[in-house]
C-alpha positions as CSV (number, residue, x, y, z in Angstrom):
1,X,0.0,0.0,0.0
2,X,2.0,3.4,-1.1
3,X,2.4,5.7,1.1
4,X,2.2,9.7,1.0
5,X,5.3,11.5,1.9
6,X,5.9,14.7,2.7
7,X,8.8,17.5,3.4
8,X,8.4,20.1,5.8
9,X,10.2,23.2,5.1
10,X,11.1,24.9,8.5
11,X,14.1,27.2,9.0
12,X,13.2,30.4,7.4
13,X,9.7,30.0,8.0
14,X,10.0,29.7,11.5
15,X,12.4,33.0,11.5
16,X,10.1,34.7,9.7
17,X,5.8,33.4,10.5
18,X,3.8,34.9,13.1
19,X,3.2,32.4,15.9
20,X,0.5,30.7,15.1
21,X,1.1,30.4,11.2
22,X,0.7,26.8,10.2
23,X,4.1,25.3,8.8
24,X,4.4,25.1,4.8
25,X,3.8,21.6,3.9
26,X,5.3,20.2,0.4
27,X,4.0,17.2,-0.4
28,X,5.5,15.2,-2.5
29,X,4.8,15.0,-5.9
30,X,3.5,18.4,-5.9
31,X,1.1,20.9,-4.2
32,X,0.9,23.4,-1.3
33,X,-1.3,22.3,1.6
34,X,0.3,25.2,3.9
35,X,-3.7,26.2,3.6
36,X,-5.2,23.1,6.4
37,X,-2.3,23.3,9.2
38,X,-4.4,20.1,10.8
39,X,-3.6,18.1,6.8
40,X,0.0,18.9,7.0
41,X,0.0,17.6,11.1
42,X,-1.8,14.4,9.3
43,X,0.8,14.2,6.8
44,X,3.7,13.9,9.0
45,X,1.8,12.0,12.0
46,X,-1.2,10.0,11.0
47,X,-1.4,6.0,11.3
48,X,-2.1,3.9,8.1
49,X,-4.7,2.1,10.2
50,X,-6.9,5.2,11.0
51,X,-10.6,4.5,9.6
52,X,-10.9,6.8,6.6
53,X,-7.2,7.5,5.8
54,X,-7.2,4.2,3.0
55,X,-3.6,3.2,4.3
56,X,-2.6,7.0,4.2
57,X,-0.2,7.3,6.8
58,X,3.3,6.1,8.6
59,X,3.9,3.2,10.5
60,X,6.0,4.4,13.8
61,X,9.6,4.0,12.9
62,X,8.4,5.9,9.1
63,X,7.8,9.1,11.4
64,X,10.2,11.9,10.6
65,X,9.9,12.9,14.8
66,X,11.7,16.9,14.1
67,X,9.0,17.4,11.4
68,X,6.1,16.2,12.3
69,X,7.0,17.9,16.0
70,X,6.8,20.8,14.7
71,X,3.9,20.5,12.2
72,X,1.7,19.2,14.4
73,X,2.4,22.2,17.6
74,X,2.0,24.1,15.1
75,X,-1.8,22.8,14.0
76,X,-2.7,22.5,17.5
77,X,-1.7,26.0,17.9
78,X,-4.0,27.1,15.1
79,X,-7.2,25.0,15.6
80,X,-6.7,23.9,18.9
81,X,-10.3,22.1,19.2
82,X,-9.4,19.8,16.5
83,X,-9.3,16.7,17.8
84,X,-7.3,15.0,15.2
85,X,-4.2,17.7,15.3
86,X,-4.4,16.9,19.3
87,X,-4.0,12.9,19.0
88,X,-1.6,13.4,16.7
89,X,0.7,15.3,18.3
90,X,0.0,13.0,21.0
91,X,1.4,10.4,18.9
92,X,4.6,12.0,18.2
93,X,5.2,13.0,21.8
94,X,5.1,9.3,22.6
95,X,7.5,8.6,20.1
96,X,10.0,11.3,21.0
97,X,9.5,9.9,24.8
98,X,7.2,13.0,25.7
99,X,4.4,10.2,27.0
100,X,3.0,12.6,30.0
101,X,2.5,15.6,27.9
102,X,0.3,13.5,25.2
103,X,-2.1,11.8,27.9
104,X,-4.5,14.9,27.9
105,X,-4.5,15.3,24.2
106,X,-5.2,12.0,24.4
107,X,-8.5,12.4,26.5
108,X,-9.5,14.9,23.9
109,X,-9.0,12.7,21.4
110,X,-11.0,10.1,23.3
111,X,-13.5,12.1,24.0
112,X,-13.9,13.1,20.4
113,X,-14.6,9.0,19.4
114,X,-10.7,9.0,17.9
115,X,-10.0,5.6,17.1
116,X,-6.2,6.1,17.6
117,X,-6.7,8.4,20.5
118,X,-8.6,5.6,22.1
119,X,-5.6,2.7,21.3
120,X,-2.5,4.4,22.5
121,X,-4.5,6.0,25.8
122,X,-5.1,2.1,26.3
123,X,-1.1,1.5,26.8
124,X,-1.4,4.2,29.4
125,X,-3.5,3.5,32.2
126,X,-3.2,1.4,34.8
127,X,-7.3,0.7,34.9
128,X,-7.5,-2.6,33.9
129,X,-11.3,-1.8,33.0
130,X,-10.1,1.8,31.5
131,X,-8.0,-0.3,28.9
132,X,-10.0,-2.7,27.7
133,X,-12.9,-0.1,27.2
134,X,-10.7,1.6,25.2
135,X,-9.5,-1.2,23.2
136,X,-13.0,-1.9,22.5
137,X,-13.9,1.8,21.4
138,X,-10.9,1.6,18.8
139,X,-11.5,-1.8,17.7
140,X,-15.2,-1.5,16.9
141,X,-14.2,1.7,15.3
142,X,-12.1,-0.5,12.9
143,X,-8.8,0.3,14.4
144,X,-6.7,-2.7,13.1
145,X,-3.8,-2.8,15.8
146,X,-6.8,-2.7,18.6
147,X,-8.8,-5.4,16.9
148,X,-5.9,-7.7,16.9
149,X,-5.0,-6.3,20.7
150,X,-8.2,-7.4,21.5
151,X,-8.0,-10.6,19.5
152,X,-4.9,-11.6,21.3
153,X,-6.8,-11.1,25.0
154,X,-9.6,-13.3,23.5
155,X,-6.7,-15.8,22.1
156,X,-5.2,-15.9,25.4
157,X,-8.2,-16.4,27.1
158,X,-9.5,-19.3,24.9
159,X,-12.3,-17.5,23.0
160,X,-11.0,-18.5,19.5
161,X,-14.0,-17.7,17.6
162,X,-14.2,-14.1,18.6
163,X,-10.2,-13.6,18.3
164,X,-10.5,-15.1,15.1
165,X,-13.3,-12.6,13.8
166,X,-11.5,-9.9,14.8
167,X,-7.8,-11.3,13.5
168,X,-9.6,-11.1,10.2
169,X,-11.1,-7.7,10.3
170,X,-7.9,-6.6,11.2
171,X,-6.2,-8.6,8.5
172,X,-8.4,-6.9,5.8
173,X,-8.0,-3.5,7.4
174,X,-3.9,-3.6,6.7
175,X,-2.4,-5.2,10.2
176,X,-0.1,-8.0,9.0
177,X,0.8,-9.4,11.7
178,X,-3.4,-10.4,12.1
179,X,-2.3,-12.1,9.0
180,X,0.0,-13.9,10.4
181,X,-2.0,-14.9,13.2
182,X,-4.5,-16.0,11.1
183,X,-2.1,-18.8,9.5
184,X,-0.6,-19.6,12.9
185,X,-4.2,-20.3,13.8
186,X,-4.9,-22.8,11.4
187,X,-1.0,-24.4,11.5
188,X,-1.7,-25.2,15.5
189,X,-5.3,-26.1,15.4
190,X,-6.1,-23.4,17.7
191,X,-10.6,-22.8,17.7
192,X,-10.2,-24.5,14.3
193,X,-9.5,-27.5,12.8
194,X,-5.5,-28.2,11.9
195,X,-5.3,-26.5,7.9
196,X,-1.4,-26.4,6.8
197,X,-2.6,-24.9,3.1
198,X,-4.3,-22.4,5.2
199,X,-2.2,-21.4,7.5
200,X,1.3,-21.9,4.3
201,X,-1.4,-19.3,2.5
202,X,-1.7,-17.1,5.1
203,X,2.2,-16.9,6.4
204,X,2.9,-16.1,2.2
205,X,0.0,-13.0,2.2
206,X,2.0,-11.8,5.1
207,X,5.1,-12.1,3.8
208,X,4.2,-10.5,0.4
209,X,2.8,-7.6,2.3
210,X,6.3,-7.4,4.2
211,X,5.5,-8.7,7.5
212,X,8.5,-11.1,8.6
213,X,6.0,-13.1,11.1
214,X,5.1,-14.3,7.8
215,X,8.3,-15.5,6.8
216,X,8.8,-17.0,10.2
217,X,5.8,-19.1,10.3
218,X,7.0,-20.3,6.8
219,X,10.1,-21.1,8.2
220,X,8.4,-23.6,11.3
221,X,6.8,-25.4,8.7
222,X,9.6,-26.5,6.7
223,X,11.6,-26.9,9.6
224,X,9.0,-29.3,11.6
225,X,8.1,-30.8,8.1
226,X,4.3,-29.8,8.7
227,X,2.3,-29.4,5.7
228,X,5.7,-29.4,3.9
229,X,8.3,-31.7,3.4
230,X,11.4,-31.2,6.0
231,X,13.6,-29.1,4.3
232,X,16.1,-27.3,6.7
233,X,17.9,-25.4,4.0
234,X,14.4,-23.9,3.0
235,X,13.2,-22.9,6.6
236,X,16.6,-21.6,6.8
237,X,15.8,-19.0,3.7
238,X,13.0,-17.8,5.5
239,X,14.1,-17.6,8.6
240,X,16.7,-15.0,7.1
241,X,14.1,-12.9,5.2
242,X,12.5,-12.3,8.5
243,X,16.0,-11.7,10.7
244,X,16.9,-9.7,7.9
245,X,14.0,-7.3,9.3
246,X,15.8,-8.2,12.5
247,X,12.5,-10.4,13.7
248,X,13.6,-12.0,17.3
249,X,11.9,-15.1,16.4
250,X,13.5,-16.0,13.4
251,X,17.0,-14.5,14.5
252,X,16.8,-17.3,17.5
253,X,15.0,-20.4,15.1
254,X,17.9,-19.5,12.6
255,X,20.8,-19.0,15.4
256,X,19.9,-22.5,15.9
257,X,20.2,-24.0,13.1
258,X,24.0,-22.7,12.4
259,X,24.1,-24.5,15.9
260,X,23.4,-28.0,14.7
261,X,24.2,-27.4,11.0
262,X,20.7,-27.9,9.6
263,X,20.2,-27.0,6.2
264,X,23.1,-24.7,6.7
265,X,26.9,-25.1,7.8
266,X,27.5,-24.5,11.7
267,X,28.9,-21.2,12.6
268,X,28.7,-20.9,16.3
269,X,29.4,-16.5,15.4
270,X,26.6,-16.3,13.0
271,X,24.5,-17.9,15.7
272,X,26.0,-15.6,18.2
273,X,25.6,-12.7,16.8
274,X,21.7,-13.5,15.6
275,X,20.8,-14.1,19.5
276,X,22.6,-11.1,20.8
277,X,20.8,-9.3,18.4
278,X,17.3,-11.4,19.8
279,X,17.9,-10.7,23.2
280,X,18.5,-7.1,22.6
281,X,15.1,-7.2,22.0
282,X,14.2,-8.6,25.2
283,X,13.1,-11.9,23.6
284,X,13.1,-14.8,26.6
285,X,14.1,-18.1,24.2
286,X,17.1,-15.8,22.5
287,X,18.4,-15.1,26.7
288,X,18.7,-18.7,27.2
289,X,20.2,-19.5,23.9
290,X,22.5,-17.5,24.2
291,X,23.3,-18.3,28.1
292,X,24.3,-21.8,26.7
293,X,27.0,-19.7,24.2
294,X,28.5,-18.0,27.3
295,X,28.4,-21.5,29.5
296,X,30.4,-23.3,26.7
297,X,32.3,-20.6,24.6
298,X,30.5,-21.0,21.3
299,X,31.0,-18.1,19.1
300,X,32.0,-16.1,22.4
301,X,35.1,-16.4,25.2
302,X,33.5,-18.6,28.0
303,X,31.6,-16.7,30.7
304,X,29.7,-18.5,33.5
305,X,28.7,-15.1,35.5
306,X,27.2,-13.5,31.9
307,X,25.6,-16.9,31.1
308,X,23.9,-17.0,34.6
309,X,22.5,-13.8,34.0
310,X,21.1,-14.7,30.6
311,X,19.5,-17.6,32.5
312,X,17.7,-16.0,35.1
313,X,16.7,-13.4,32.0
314,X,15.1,-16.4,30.2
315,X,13.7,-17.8,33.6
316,X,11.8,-14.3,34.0
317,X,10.2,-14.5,30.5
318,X,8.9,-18.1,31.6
319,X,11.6,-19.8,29.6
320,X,10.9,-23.1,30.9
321,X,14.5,-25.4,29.7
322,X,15.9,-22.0,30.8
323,X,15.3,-23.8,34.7
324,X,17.1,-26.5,33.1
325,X,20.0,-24.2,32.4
326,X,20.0,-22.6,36.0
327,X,19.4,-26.0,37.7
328,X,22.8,-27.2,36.1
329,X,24.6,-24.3,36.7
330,X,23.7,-24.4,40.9
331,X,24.3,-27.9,40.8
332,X,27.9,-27.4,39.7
333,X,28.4,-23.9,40.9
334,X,29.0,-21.9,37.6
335,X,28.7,-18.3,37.8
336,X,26.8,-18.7,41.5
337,X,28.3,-20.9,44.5
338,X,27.2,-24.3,44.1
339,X,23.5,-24.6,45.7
340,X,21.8,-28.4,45.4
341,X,18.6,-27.1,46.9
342,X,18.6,-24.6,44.6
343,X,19.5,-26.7,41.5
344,X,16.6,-29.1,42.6
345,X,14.2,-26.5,42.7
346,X,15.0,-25.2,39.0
347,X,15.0,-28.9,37.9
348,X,11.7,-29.7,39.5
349,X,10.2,-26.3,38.1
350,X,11.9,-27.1,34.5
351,X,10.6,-31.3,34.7
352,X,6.8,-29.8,35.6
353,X,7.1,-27.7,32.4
354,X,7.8,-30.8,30.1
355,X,11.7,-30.0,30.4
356,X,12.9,-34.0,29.7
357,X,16.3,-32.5,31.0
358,X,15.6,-31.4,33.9
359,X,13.3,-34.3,34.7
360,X,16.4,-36.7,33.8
361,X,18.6,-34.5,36.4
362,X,16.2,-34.5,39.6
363,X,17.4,-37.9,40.7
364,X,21.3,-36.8,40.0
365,X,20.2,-34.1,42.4
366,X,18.8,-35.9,44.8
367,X,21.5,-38.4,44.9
368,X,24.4,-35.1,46.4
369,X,22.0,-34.1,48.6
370,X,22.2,-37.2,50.5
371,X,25.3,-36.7,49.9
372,X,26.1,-33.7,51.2
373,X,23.9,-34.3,54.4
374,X,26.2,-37.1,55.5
375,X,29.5,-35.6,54.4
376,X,29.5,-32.2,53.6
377,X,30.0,-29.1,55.6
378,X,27.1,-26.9,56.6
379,X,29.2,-23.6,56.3
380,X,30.0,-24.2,52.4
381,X,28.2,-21.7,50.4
382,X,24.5,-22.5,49.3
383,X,24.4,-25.6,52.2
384,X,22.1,-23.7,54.6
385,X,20.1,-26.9,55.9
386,X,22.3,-29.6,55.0
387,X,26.2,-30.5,56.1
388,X,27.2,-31.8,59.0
389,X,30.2,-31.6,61.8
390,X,33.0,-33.6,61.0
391,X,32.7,-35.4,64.3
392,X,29.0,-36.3,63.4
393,X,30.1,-38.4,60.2
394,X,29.2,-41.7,59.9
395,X,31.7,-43.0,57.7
396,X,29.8,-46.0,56.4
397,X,27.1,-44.1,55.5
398,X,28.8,-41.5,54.0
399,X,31.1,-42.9,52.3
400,X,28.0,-45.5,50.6
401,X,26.1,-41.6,49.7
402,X,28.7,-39.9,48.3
403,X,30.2,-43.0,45.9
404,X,26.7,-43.1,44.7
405,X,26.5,-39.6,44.1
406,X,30.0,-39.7,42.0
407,X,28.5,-42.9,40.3
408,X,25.9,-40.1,39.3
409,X,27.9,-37.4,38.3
410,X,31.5,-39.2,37.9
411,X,34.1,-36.5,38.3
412,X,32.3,-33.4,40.2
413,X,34.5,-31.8,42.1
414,X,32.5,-31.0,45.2
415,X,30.6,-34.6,45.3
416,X,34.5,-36.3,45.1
417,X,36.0,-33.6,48.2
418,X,33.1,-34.8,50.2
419,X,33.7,-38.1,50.0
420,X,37.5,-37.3,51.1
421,X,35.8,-36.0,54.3
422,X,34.2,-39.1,54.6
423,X,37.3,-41.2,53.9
424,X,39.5,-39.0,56.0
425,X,36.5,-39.9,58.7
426,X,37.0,-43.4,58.5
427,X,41.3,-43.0,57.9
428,X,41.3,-43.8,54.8
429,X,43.5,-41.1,54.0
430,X,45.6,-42.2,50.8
431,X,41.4,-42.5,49.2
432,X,41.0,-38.8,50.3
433,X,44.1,-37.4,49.1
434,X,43.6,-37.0,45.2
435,X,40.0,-36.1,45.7
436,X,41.6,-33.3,48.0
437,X,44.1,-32.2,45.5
438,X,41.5,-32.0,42.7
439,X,39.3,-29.8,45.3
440,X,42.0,-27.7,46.0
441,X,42.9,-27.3,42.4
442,X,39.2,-26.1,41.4
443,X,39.7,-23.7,44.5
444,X,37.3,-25.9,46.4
445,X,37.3,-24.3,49.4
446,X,36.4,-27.2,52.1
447,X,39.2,-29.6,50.5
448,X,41.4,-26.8,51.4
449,X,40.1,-27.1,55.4
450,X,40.2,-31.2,55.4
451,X,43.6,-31.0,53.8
452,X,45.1,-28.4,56.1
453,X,43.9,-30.5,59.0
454,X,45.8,-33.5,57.3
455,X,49.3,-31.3,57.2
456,X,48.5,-30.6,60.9
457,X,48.0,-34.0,62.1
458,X,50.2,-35.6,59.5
459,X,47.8,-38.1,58.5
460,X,48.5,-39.6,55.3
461,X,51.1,-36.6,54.6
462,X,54.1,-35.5,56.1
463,X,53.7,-32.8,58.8
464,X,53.4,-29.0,57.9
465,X,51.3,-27.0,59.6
466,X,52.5,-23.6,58.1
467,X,51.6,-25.0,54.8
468,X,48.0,-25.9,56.7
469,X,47.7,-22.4,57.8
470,X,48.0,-21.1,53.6
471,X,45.6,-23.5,53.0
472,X,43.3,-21.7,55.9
473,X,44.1,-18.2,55.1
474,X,43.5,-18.9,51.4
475,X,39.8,-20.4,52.2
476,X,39.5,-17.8,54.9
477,X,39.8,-15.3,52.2
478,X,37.1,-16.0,50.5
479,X,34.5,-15.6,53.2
480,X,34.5,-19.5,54.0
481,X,33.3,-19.4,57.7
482,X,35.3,-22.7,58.9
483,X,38.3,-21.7,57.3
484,X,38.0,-18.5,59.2
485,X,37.4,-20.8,62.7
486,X,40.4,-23.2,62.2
487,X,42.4,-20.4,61.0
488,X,41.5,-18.3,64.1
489,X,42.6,-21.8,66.3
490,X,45.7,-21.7,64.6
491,X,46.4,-17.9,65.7
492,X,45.1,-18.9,69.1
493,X,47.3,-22.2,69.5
494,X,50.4,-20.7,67.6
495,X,50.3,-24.3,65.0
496,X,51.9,-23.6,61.7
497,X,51.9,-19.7,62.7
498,X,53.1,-17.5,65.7
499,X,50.5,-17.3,68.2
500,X,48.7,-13.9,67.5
501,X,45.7,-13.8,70.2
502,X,44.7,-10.0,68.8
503,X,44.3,-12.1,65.0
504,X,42.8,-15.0,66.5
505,X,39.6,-12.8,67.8
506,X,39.6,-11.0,64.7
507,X,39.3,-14.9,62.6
508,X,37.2,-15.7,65.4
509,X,34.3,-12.8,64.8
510,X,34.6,-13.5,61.0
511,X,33.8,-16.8,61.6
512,X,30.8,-15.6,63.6
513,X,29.7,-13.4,61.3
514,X,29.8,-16.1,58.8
515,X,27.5,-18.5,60.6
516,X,29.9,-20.5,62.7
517,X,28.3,-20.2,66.2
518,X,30.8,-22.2,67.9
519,X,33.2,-19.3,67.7
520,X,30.9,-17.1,69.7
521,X,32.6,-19.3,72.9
522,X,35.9,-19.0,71.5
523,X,35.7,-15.1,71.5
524,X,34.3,-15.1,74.7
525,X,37.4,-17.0,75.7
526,X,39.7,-14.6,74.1
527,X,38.0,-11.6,75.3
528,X,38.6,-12.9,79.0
529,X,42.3,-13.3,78.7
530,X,44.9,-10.3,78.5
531,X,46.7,-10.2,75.1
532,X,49.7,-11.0,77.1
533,X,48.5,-13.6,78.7
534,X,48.3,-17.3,79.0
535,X,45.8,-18.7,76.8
536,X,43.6,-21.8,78.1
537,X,42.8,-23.7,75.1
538,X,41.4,-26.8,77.1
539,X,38.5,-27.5,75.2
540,X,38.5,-25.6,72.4
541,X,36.7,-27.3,69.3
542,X,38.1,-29.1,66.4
543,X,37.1,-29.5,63.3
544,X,39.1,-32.1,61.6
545,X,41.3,-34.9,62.2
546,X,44.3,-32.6,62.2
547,X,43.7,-31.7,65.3
C-alpha cells in the first residue's frame, strides 16, 4: 500500500511566520497544503490504520519525529479544538519519549470518538477496565492494531472464535501481523481444525505484504516438516528474510540452526551474533540460547557469570529449559556458588514444564544431597540446611552416599571432596588425598580445610602446619566461615603460625559473622584473657582430624 510523503520546510519559515502560522507543507509530488495546518500535522503524523485515511499514513519508525514535532504544535496552535491535530501530536510525543504531555490530548481525542486516541490511551492506564474499554472503542471503530490487541486477550483467554473474527477484520483493514496470526491459527489447530494450506497461504499474504511473522511461520513449517516436506535449507531461507527485518523469532529459530548445522553449515558466530541481536530485543528463548553460548564458549570467550544472567533473564520471561539451564549451573556452581537445593528447585520447576532434561537431572540431584547431608559441611556456600560436623560423620554411611553420588555425576569436584571428608573420617587417608588435590585445584574451598587438618595431624602426609595455615588463610579469604574458625585456632594455638591472640579474635568474629556459632565461645574466651596472657585452650573445638 503506497504511502504519502511529505517534506516540511522549517528554517526560514520559523524565523520569519507569526506564531501561530501553520508550517508550509510540500507534499510530494506536488502541491501546497500550507492552507489546512491540521492536513500537514496528518501528513507527517497520521497511522495507516486510522478509519478513513485508506492506508494514508506512517507506521512508527516511518515518522520523521523533528518534522512532524513541529507541524503538528503548530496545528494544535491554530485549531486547537481539533481533535485529530491533538492525537496526533499525541502520537509524536510518545515517540520522542514525551508520554505525559500527550495523555491529555489524548483524553481529547477520546473524547472526540478517535480511534487512535482511544488505542495508545489504552497502553497508558493502569485501569484494567479503563484499557480494555478503550480497546474496545478503537476496535469496533475499525482500528486494526486494537482489533488484533483485543483478538490476542480473547486468544489468550480461549475465545477462539471471537479472536479469530476480529484477527480477520484486522487482517483486511492492513495489520499484518493479524495475518500472520490468522495462519498460525490454522498451523496449530487453535478454535479450528488443523489447515497447513491455510495457514502456508496465510504466512505467504504476510510475507508479500512485508510482515516477517510471515516468513517466520514459513520457516516452522519446513523446519517441523508440517504441511511441507522437511527441508532445513528452505526454513533456513525464510528464517533469514525475517531476521533480515531483525524479527527476534527468526533470528533465535535460525541462530539454531547454524548451531546444529541444519540446512546450513554450523557457525557458532553467525549464531552468536543473531541471538545477541534477539535478546537485545528482550526476547526470553534468545536469553537462554545465548546463556548456553556464554556456558560453553561457542562463538563467544566462556563466561559463567554473563551466562547465569542470561538464565535467570530467560527464567523471567517463563523460559521453561531456561530452569534446566539454571538448575545445572547451581548444581555445579558456575557463575553462582554451588547450591543443590537450589539446582533441585530449577529442575523440578523445568521437569513440571515438560523439560525431559531437567526431569532426567532430579534424581542426580537428589542423589548429592544425600550426599552432602552425611558428608559435607554446613558452612559451604548454598548448604544452609544440609552438612554436617565432621565429628557427626558416619563413615559407612557417607562414604556409601557420596560413591553413589560420584556414580551419578563421575568427576564433580564437590561430590569427590566430600567423599574425602568421609574417607578421612573413616582413615582412609591415601582415598581422600587425590580427591583433596582435585578440590584444591578447582579452588574448592572445604578440600582446602580437610587438607590443612591433614598437614596438621600428618595423616597420610608428612607434617606441615605452616603449609595448613596457607591452605586456611587462602579459604579464609574467601568468606568460608570454617576456614576463618580453624584459621582463628591456629592464631590462638600458635600451629603452623606465631601465636597472634589479637588475629585470633579477629578470625574468630569472622567466623561468627559467617554463621559458625561455635566461635561465639571462643571469643568469649579470648576476650577474658589479657593479650599477654596465657591462653587456656582446654576445650576448644576441632574441626578435623588434624587436630
Amino acid at each position: 500500500m503506497a504511502r504519502q510523503f511529505t517534506m516540511l520546510v522549517l528554517a526560514a519559515l520559523l524565523a520569519t511566520t507569526p506564531v501561530l502560522a501553520a508550517p508550509q507543507v510540500i507534499t510530494l509530488g506536488g502541491g501546497d497544503v500550507s492552507d489546512d495546518p491540521v492536513a500537514a500535522c496528518g501528513d507527517l503524523a497520521a497511522s495507516p490504520f486510522e478509519p478513513g485515511r485508506d492506508g494514508r499514513g506512517l507506521l512508527d519508525d516511518a515518522v520523521f519525529l523533528d518534522g512532524a514535532l513541529a507541524a503538528c504544535e503548530a496545528a494544535r496552535s491554530a485549531v486547537p479544538d481539533s481533535a485529530d491535530a491533538a492525537t496526533w501530536l499525541a502520537r509524536v510525543y510518545i515517540l520522542i519519549g514525551r508520554a505525559d504531555d500527550a495523555v491529555p490530548l489524548l483524553e481529547q481525542g477520546v473524547a472526540a470518538g478517535n480511534a487512535l486516541a482511544a488505542f495508545l490511551l489504552s497502553d497508558r492506564t493502569s485501569d484494567e477496565d479503563r484499557t480494555a474499554e478503550l480497546l474496545s472503542q478503537a476496535a469496533d471503530a475499525g482500528f486494526a492494531p486494537a482489533e488484533s490487541k483485543v483478538a490476542a486477550r480473547l486468544e489468550a483467554d480461549g475465545a477462539y472464535v471471537h479472536a479469530i473474527e476480529l484477527y480477520r477484520s484486522a487482517s483486511e483493514h492492513g495489520d499484518t501481523s493479524a495475518t500472520y496470526k490468522l495462519g498460525y491459527l490454522n498451523h496449530y489447530g487453535l478454535g479450528l481444525e488443523i489447515d497447513y494450506k491455510a495457514a502456508g497461504d496465510f504466512y505467504q499474504r504476510a510475507a508479500d505484504a512485508g510482515e516477517p511473522l510471515g516468513n517466520y511461520g514459513l520457516g516452522q513449517m519446513y523446519e517441523y516438516a508440517q504441511g511441507q516436506e522437511q527441508n532445513y535449507a528452505k526454513a533456513a531461507e525464510y528464517y533469514q528474510l525475517a531476521a533480515d527485518k531483525r524479527e527476534m523469532m527468526s533470528e533465535t529459530a535460525l541462530a539454531y540452526l547454524y548451531e546444529q548445522a541444519l540446512g546450513v553449515e554450523r557457525d557458532y558466530d553467525k549464531s552468536f551474533a543473531l541471538l545477541t541481536d534477539a535478546s537485545g530485543q528482550g526476547y526470553g528463548y534468545a536469553y537462554a540460547a545465548l546463556s548456553l553460548h556464554y556456558l560453553y564458549g561457542e562463538g563467544t570467550a566462556v563466561d559463567p557469570n554473563k551466562a547465569y544472567d542470561l538464565a535467570w533473564l530467560a527464567q523471567q520471561k517463563s523460559v521453561n529449559y531456561a530452569e534446566g539451564i539454571l538448575g545445572y549451573m547451581f548444581s555445579e556452581g558456575l557463575g553462582t556458588p554451588r547450591d543443590l537445593s537450589n539446582a533441585l528447585f530449577h529442575f523440578q520447576a523445568g521437569s513440571a514444564g515438560g523439560d525431559q532434561y531437567s526431569t532426567d537431572e532430579i534424581p542426580i540431584i537428589q542423589a548429592e544431597i544425600a550426599c552432602l547431608d552425611v558428608a559435607g559441611s554446613q558452612y559451604e556456600p548454598g548448604n544452609i540446611g544440609h552438612g554436617v560436623e565432621f565429628a557427626a560423620i558416619d563413615p559407612d554411611t557417607a562414604i556409601a552416599a557420596c560413591e553413589n553420588a560420584l556414580q551419578f555425576n563421575p568427576g564433580n569436584v564437590g561430590d569427590g571432596v566430600w567423599l574425602a571428608r568421609a574417607y578421612a573420617k573413616a582413615e582412609r587417608y591415601a582415598d581422600a588425598l587425590p580427591l583433596l588435590e582435585a578440590g584444591m585445584a578447582a579452588g574448592n574451598v572445604l578440600a582446602n580445610v580437610v587438607y590443612g587438618d591433614l598437614l596438621v595431624g600428618g595423616l597420610g602426609v608428612d607434617v606441615d602446619p605452616a603449609r595448613a595455615v596457607e591452605l586456611y588463610q587462602a579459604a579464609a579469604d574467601k568468606d568460608f566461615g570454617l576456614a576463618q574458625y580453624v584459621l582463628a585456632m591456629a592464631y590462638a594455638s600458635g600451629v603452623g603460625v606465631e601465636a597472634d591472640p589479637a588475629k585470633a579474635l579477629e578470625w574468630f568474629k569472622r567466623a561468627l559473622s559467617s554463621g559458625v556459632n561455635d566461635a561465639e565461645q571462643q571469643i568469649a574466651l579470648l576476650s577474658s584473657v589479657a593479650v599477654d596472657g596465657d591462653i587456656d585452650l582446654t576445650g576448644f573445638g576441632r574441626e578435623g582430624p588434624g587436630y
